[in-house]
C-alpha positions as CSV (number, residue, x, y, z in Angstrom):
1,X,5.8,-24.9,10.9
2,X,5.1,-26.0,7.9
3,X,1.6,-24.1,7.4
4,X,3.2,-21.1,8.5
5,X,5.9,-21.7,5.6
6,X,2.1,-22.3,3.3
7,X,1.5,-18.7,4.5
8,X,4.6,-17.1,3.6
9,X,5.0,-18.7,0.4
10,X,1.4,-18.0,-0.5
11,X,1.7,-14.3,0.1
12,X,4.9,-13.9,-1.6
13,X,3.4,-15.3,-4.8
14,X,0.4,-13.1,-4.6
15,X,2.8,-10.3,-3.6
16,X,4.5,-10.7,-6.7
17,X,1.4,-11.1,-8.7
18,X,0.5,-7.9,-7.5
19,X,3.7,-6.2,-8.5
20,X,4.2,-7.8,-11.5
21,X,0.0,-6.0,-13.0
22,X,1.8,-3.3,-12.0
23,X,4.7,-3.2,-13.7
24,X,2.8,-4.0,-16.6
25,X,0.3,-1.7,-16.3
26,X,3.3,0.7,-15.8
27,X,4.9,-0.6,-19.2
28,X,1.9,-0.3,-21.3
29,X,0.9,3.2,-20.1
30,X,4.4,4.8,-20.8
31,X,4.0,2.8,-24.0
32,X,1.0,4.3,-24.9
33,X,1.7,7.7,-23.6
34,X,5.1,7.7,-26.0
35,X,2.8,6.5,-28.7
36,X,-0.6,8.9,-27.9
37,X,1.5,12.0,-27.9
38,X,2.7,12.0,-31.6
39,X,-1.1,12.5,-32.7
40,X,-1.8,15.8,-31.4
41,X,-0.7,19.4,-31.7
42,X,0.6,19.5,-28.8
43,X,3.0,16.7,-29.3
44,X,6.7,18.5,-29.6
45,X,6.1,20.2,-26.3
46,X,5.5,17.0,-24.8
47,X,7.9,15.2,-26.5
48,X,10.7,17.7,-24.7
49,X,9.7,16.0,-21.5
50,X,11.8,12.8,-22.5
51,X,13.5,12.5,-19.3
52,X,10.6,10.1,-17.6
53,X,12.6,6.9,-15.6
54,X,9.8,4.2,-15.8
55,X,11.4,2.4,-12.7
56,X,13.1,5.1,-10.3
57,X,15.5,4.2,-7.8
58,X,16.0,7.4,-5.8
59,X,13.8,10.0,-4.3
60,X,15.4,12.5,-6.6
61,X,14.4,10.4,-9.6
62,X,10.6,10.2,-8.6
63,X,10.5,14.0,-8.2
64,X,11.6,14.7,-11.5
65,X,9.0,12.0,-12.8
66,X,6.5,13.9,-10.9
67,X,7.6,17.4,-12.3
68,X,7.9,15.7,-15.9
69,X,4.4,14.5,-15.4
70,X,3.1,17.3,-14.1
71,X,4.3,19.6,-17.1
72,X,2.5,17.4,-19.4
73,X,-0.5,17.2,-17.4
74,X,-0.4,21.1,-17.8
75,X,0.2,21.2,-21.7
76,X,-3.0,18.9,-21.9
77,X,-4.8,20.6,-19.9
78,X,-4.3,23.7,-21.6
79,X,-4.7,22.0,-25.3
80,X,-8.3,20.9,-23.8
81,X,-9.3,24.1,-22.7
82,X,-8.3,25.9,-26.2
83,X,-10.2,22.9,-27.7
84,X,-13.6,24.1,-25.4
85,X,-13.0,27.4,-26.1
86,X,-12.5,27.5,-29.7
87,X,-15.3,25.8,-30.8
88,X,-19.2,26.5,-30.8
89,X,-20.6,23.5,-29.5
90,X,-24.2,24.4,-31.1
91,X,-22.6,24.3,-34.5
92,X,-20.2,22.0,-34.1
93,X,-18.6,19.1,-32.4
94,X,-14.2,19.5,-31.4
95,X,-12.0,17.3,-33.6
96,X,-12.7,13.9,-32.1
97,X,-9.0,12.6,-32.9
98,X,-7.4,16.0,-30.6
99,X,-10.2,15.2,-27.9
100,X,-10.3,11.4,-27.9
101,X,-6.0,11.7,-27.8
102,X,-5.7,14.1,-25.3
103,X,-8.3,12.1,-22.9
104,X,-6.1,9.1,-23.3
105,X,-2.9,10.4,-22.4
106,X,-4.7,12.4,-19.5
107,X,-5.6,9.1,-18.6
108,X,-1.9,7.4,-18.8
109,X,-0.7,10.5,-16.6
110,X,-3.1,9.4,-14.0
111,X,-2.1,5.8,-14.0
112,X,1.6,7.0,-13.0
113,X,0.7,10.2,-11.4
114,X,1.7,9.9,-7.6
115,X,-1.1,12.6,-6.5
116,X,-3.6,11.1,-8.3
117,X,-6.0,8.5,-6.3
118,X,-6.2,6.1,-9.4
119,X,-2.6,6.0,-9.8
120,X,-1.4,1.9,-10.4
121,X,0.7,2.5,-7.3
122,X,-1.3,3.5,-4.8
123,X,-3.8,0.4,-6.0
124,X,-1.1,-1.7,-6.2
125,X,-0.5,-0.7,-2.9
126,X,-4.1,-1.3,-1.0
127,X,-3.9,-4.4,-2.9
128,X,-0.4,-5.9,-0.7
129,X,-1.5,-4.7,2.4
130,X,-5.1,-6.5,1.7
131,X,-3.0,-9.6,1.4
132,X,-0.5,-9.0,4.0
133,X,-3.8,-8.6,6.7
134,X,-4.9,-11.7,5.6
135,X,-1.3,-13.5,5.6
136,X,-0.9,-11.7,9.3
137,X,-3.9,-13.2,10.7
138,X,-3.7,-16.8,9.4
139,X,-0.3,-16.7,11.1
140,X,-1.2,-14.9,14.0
141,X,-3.9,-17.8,14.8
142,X,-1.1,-20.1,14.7
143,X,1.3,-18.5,16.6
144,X,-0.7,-17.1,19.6
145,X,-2.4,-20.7,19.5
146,X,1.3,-22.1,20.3
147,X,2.3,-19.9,22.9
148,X,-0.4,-19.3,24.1
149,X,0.5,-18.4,27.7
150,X,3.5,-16.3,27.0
151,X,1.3,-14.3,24.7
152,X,-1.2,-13.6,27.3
153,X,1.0,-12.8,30.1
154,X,3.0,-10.6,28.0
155,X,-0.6,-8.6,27.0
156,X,-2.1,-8.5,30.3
157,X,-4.9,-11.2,28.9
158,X,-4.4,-12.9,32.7
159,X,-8.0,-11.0,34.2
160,X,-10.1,-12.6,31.0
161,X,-8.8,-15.8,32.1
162,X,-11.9,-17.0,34.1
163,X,-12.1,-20.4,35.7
164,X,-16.6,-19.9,34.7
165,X,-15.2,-19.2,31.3
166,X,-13.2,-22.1,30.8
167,X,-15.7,-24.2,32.3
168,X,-18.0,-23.4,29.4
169,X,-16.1,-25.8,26.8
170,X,-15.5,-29.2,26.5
171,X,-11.9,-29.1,26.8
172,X,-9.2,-26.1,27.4
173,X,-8.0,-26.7,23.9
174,X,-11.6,-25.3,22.6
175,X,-11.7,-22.7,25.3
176,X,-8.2,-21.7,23.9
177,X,-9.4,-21.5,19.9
178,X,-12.6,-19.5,21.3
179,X,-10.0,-16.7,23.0
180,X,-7.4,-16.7,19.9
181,X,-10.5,-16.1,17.7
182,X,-11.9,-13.4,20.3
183,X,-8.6,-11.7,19.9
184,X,-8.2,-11.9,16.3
185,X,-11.7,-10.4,15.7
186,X,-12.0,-7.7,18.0
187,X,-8.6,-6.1,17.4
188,X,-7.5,-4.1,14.4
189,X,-4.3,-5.1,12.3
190,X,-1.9,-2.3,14.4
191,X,-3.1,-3.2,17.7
192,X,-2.3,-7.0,16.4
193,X,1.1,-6.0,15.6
194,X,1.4,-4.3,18.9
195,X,0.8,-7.5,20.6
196,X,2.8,-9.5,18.7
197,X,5.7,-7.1,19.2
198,X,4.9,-7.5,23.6
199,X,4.9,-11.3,22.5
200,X,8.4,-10.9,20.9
201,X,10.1,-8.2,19.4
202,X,12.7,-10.4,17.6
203,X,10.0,-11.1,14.7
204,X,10.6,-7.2,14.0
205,X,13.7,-7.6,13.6
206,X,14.8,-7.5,10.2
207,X,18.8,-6.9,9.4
208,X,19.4,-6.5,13.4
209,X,17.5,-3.1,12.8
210,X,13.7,-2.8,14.6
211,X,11.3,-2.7,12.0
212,X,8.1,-2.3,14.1
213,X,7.5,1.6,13.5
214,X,8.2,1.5,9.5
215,X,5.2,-1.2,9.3
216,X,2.6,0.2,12.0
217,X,3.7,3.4,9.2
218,X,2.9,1.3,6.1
219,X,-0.8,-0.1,8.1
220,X,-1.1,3.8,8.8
221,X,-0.7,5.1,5.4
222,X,-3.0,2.5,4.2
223,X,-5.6,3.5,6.3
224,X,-5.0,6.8,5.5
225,X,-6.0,6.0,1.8
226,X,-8.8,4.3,2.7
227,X,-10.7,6.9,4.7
228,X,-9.4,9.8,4.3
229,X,-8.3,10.1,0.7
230,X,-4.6,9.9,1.3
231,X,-4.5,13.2,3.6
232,X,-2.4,13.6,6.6
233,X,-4.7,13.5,10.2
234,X,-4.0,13.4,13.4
235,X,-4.7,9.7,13.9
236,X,-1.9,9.2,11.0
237,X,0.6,10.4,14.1
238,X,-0.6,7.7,16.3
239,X,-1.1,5.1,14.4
240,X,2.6,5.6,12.6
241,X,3.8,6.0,16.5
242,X,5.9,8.6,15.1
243,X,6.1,10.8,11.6
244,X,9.1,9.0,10.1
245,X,8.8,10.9,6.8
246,X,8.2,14.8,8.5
247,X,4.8,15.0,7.3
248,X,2.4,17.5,8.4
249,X,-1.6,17.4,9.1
250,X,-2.9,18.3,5.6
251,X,-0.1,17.0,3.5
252,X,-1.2,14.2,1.2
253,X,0.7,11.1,1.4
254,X,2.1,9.9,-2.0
255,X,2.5,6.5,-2.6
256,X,4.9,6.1,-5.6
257,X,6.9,3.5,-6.9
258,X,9.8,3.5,-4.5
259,X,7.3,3.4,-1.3
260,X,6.0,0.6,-3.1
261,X,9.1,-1.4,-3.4
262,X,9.9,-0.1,0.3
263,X,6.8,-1.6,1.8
264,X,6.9,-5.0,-0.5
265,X,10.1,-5.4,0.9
266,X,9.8,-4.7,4.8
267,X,6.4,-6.7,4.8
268,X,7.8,-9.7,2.9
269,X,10.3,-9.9,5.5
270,X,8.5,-9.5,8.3
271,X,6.5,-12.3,7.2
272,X,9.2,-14.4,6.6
273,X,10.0,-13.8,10.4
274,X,7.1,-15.3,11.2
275,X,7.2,-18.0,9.2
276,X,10.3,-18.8,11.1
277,X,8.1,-19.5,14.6
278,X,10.9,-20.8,16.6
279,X,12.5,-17.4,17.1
């Protein structure tokens, strides 16, 4: 018990660390932004997009962030363009202050831009479920090491159970670390969860409300922006076991700062479930 509680308390500080660089990173870009904008020619155009919530709190919030941002992104754009197009490069260099200024705020967009790959969320993102993997399978070792029998009746484990097997080690308790470690390393994080929920559902329960489809959703969107840029496939579907958010095979998925929060929040509970090995 009390390593498991190591575990949890371990990945809730890292957790935190995680979403406290982004918050900051967050800060200083909107900072930055507000600051970068009053230096170009551009600047009372974009200052008419004052409406930007740094920390939104409903979808409806985060879409008008994403339309403020995009408008922006499009007045820069444009003031780059004119700058390319107005001057003759083999004569002359642009205006280094315009260029130089309109880079950085193109690059403050992208930090808080939800359809942009290097946007603080989506890193921020990888970053928990890189620690909740790690978290899950410390525990996991702990917890299928414990109950060991119920976990492999309730998986079908029962035909790798071979007496020549056994016979192998010194003593069952080594035989029984070989097999946890088997399981652990020849299974990917869904399947994992998969198991655990045969083992028992109950550590999915979070609120008296089954969480097990959001999370196998959160592992899937992961993956998703780890292999295949953040667009919608088929294996998206089946790893999700379902299309909670009515997404279709193309669509990109957007990781923003509420999904963020979202995700934090289920995984952080789920773990404390299973710190809490008794249930």
């Amino acid at each position: 018990m009390e390593l498991l509680y190591k575990y949890k308390e371990n990945f809730i500080k890292e957790a935190d660390n995680v979403s406290n660089h982004m918050d900051m990173l967050l800060g200083l870009s909107y900072a930055n932004m507000d600051a970068t904008i009053f230096n170009v020619e551009a600047r009372d155009k974009i200052k008419s997009y004052s409406d930007f919530i740094l920390y939104p709190k409903t979808n409806k919030d985060e879409i008008k962030n994403q339309l403020i941002l995009d408008g922006i992104q499009l007045i820069i754009e444009n003031e780059l363009e004119k700058l390319n197009y107005e001057i003759d490069y083999d004569k002359e260099e642009p205006p280094e202050d315009d260029y130089l200024y309109l880079c950085e705020i193109k690059t403050y967009i992208n930090i808080m831009n939800c359809k942009c790959n290097s946007n603080i969320y989506r890193q921020s993102f990888i970053s928990l479920i890189t620690l909740f993997e790690a978290t899950l399978f410390d525990m996991l070792n702990i917890i299928i090491n414990r109950h060991f029998f119920v976990f492999i009746n309730n998986n079908d484990f029962r035909d790798n159970l071979k007496l020549k097997d056994i016979t192998k080690f010194d003593s069952f308790e080594k035989f029984r670390m070989n097999f946890v470690d088997k399981i652990l390393e020849n299974n990917r994080v869904k399947s994992l969860l998969v198991m655990l929920y045969n083992y028992n559902m109950k550590y999915f329960m979070i609120e008296d409300i089954d969480y097990s489809k959001k999370i196998y959703e959160i592992i899937a969107r992961r993956n998703l922006h780890l292999h295949k840029n953040g667009i919608i496939d088929k294996n998206y579907f089946e790893q999700s076991a379902g299309n909670l958010f009515n997404l279709e095979i193309g669509n990109y998925a957007e990781i923003g700062y509420i999904y963020y929060q979202r995700a934090y929040n289920i995984l952080s509970k789920f773990i404390n479930n299973l710190a809490n090995s008794n249930i």
